[in-house]
PyMOL CGO cylinders between C-alpha atoms (Angstrom):
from pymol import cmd
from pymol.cgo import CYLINDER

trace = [
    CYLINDER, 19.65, -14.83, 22.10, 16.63, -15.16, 19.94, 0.3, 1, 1, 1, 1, 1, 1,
    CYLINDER, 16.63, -15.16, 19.94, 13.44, -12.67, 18.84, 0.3, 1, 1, 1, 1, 1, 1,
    CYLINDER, 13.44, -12.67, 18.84, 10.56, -14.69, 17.59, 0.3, 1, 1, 1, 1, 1, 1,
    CYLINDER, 10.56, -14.69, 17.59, 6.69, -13.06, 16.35, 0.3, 1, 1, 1, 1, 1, 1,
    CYLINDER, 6.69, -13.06, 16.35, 4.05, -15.47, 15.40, 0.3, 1, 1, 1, 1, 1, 1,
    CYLINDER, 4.05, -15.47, 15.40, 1.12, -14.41, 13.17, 0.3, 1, 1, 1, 1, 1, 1,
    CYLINDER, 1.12, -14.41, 13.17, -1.82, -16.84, 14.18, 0.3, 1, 1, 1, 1, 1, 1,
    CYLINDER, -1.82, -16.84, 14.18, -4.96, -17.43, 11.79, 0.3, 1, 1, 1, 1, 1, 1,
    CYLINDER, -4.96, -17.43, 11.79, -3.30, -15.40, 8.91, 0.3, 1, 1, 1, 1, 1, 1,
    CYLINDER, -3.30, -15.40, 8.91, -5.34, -15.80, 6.10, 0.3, 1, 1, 1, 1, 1, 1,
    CYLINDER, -5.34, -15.80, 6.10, -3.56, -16.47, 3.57, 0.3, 1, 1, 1, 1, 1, 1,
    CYLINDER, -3.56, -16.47, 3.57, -3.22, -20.43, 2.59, 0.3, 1, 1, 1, 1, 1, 1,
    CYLINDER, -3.22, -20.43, 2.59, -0.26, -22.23, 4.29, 0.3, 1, 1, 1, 1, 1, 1,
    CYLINDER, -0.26, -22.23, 4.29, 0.83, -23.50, 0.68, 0.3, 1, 1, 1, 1, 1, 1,
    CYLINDER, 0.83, -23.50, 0.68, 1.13, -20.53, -0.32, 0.3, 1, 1, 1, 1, 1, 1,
    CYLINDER, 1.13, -20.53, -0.32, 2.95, -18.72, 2.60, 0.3, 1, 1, 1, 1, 1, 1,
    CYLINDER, 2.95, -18.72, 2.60, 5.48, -21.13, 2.27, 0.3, 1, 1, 1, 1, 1, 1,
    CYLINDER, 5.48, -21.13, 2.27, 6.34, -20.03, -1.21, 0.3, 1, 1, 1, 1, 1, 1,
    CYLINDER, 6.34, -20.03, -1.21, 7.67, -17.09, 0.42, 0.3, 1, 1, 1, 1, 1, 1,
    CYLINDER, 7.67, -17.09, 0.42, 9.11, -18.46, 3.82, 0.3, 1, 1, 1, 1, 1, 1,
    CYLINDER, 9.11, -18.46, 3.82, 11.70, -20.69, 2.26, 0.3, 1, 1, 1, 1, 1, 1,
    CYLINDER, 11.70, -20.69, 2.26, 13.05, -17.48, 0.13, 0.3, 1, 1, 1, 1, 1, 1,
    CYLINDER, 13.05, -17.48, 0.13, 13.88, -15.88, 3.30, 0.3, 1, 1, 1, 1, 1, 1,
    CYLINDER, 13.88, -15.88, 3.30, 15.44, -18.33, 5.80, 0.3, 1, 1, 1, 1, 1, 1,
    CYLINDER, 15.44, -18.33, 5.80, 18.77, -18.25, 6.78, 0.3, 1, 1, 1, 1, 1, 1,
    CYLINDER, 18.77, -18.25, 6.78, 18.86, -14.61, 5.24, 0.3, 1, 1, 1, 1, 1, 1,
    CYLINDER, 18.86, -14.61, 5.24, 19.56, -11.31, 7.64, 0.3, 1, 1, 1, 1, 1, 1,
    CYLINDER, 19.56, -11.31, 7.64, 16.86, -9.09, 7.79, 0.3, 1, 1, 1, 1, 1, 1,
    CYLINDER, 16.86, -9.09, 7.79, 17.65, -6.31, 6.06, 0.3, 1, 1, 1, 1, 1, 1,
    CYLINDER, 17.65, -6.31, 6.06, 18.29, -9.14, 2.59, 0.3, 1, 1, 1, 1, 1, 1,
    CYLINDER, 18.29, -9.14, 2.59, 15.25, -10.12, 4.24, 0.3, 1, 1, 1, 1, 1, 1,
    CYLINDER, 15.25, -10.12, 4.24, 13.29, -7.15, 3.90, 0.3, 1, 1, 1, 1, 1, 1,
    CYLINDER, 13.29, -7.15, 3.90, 14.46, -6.62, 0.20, 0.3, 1, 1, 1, 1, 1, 1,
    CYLINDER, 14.46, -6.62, 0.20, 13.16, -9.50, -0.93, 0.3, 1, 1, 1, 1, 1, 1,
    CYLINDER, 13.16, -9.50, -0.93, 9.96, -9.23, 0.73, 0.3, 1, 1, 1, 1, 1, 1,
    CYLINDER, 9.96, -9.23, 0.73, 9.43, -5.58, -0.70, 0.3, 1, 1, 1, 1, 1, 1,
    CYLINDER, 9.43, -5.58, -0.70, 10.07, -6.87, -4.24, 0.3, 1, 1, 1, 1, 1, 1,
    CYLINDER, 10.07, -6.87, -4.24, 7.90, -9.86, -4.34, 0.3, 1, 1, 1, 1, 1, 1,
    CYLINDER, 7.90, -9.86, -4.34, 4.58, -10.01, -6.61, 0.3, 1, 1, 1, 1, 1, 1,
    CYLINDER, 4.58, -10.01, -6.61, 3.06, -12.54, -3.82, 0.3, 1, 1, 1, 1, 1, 1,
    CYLINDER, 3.06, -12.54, -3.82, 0.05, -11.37, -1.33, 0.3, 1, 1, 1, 1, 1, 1,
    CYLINDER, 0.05, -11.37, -1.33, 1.46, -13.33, 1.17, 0.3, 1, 1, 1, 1, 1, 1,
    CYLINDER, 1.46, -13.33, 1.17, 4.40, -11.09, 1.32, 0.3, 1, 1, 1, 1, 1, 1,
    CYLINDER, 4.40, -11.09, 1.32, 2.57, -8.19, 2.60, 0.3, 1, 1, 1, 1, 1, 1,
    CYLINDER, 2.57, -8.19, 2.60, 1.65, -10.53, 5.73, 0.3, 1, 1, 1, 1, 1, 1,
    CYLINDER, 1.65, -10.53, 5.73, 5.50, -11.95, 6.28, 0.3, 1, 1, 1, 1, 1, 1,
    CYLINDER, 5.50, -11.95, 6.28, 7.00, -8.84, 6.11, 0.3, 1, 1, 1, 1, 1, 1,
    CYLINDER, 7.00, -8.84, 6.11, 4.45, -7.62, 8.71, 0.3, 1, 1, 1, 1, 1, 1,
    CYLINDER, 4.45, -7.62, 8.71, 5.44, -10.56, 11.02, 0.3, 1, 1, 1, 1, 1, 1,
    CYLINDER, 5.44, -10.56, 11.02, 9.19, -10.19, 10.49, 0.3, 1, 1, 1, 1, 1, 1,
    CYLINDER, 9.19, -10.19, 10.49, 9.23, -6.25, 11.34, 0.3, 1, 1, 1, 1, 1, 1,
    CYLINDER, 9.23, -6.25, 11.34, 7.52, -7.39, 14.18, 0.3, 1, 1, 1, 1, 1, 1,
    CYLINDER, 7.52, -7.39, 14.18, 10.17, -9.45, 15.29, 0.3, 1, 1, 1, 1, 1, 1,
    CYLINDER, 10.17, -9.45, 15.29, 12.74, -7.25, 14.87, 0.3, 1, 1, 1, 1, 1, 1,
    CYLINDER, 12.74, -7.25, 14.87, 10.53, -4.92, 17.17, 0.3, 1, 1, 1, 1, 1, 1,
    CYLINDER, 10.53, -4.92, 17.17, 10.84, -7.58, 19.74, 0.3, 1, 1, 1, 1, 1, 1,
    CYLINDER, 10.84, -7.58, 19.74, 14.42, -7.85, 19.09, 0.3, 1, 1, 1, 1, 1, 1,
    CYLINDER, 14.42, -7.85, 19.09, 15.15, -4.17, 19.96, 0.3, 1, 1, 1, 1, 1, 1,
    CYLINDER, 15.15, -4.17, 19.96, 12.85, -4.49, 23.05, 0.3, 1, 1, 1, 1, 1, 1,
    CYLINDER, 12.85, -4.49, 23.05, 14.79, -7.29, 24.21, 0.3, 1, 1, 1, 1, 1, 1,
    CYLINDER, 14.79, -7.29, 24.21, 18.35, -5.25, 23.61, 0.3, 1, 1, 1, 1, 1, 1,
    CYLINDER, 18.35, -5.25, 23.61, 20.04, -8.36, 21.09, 0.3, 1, 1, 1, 1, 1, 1,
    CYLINDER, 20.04, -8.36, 21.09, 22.19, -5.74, 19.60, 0.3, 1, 1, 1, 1, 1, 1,
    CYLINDER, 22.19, -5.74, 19.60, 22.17, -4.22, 16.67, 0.3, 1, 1, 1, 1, 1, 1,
    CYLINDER, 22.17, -4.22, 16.67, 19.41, -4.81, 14.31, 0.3, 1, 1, 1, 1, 1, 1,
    CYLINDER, 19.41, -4.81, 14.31, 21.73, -5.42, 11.24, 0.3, 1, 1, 1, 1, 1, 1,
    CYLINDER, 21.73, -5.42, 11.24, 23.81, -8.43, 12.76, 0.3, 1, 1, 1, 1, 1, 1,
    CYLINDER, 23.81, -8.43, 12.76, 20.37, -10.46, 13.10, 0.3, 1, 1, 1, 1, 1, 1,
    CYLINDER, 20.37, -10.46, 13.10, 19.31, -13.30, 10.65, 0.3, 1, 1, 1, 1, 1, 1,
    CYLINDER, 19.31, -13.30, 10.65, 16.33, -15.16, 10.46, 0.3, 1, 1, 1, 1, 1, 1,
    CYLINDER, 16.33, -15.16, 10.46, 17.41, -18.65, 11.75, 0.3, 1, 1, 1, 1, 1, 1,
    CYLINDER, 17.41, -18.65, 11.75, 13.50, -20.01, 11.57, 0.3, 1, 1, 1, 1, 1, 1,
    CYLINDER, 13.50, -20.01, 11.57, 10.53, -19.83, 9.84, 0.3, 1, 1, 1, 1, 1, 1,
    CYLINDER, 10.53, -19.83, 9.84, 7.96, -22.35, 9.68, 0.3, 1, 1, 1, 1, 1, 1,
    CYLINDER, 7.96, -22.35, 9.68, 4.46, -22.17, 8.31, 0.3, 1, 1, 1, 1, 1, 1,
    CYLINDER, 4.46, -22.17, 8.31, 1.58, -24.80, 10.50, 0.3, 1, 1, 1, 1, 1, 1,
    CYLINDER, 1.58, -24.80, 10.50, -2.11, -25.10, 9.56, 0.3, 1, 1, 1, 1, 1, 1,
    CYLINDER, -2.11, -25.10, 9.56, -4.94, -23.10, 11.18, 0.3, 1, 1, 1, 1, 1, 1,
    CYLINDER, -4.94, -23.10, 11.18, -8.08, -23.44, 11.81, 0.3, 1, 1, 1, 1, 1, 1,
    CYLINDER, -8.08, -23.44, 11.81, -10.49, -23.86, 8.11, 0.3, 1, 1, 1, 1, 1, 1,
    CYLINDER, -10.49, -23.86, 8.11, -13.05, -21.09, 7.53, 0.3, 1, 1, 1, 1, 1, 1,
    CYLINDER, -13.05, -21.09, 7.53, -16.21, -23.55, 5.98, 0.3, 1, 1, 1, 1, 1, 1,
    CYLINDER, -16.21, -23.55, 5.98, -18.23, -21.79, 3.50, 0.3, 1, 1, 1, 1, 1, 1,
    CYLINDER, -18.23, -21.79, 3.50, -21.00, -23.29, 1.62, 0.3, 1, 1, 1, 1, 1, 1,
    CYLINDER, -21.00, -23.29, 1.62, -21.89, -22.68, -2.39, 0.3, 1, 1, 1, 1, 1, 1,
    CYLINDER, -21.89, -22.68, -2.39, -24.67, -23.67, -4.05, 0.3, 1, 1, 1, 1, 1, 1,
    CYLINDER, -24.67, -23.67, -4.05, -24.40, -26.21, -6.59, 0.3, 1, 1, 1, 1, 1, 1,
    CYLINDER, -24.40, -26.21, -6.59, -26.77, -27.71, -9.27, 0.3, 1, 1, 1, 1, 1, 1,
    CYLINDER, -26.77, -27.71, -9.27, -30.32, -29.68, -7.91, 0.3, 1, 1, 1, 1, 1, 1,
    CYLINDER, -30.32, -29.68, -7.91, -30.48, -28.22, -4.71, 0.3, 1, 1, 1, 1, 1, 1,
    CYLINDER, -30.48, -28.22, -4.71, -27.09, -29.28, -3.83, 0.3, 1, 1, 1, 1, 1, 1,
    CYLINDER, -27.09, -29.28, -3.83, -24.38, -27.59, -1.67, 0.3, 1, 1, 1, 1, 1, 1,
    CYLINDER, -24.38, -27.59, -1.67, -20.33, -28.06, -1.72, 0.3, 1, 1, 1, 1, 1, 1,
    CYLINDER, -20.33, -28.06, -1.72, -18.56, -26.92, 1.15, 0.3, 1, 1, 1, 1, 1, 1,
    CYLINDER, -18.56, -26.92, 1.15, -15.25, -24.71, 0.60, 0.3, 1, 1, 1, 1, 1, 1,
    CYLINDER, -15.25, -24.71, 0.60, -12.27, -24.59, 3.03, 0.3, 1, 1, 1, 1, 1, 1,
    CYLINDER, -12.27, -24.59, 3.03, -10.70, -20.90, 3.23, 0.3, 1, 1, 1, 1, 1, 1,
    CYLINDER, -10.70, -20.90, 3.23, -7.23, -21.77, 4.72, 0.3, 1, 1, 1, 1, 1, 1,
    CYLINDER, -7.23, -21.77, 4.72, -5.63, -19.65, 7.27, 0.3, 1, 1, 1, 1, 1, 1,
    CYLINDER, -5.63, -19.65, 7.27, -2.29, -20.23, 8.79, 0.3, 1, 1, 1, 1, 1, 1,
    CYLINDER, -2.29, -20.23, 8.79, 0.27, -19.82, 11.85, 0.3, 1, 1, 1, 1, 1, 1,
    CYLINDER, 0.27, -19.82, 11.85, 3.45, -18.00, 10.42, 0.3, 1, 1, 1, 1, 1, 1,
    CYLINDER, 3.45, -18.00, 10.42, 6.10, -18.55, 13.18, 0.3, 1, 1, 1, 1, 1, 1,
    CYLINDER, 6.10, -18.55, 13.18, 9.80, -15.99, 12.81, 0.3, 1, 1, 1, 1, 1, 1,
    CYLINDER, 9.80, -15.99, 12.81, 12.78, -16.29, 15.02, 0.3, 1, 1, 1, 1, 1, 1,
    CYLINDER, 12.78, -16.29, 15.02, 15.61, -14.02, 14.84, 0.3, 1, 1, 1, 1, 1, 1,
    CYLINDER, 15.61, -14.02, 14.84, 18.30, -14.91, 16.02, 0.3, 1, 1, 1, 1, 1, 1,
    CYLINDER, 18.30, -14.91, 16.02, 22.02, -12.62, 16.29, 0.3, 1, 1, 1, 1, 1, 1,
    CYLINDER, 22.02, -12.62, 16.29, 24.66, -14.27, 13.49, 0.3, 1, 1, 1, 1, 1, 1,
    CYLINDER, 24.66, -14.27, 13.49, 27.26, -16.39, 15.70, 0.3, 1, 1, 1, 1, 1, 1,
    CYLINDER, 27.26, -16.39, 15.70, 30.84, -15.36, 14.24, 0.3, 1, 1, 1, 1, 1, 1,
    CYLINDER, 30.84, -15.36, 14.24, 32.95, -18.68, 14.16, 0.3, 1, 1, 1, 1, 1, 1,
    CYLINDER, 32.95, -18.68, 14.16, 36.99, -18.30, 15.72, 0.3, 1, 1, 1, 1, 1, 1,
]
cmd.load_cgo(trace, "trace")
């Protein structure tokens, strides 16, 4: 059984999201957590937002207990660019692309091999 959250439009760049993603996949969520709560990165305040989100959904859903669940995907896509404009020299303007992001999480409960 599997608990996903996805954060849509996060803004936070997708290059840099990713920086933090791939330190947490395949990990359980409370390893998970840890890592998130230690990291320097902005974007970790936004991951960690969408992952105790998940686990919410997981204890809606009844997959168990929370402990036994592992983050079996996480994938960051490309949103939608916010276009901002600036100035330049003779009259000029350069446009700027803010990126924002779709952070995708799916829990899923840690399969025990016989």
């Amino acid at each position: 059984m599997e608990a996903k959250a996805i954060g849509r439009n996060m803004r936070i760049a997708p290059r840099k999201a990713r920086l933090v993603i791939d330190l947490i996949r395949g990990k359980k969520v409370a390893t998970a957590l840890g890592i998130l709560q230690h990291l320097p990165h902005h974007s970790t305040r936004v991951v960690e937002k969408i992952l105790r989100s998940a686990v919410a959904n997981a204890e809606q859903k009844q997959m168990g207990d929370v402990d036994r669940l592992k983050v079996s995907e996480a994938y960051v896509d490309n949103a939608t660019f916010m276009k901002r404009y600036m100035p330049r020299a003779m009259g000029r303007s350069a446009m700027i692309k803010k990126r924002t992001s779709h952070i995708t999480l799916v829990l899923s409960n840690e399969q025990k091999s016989k």
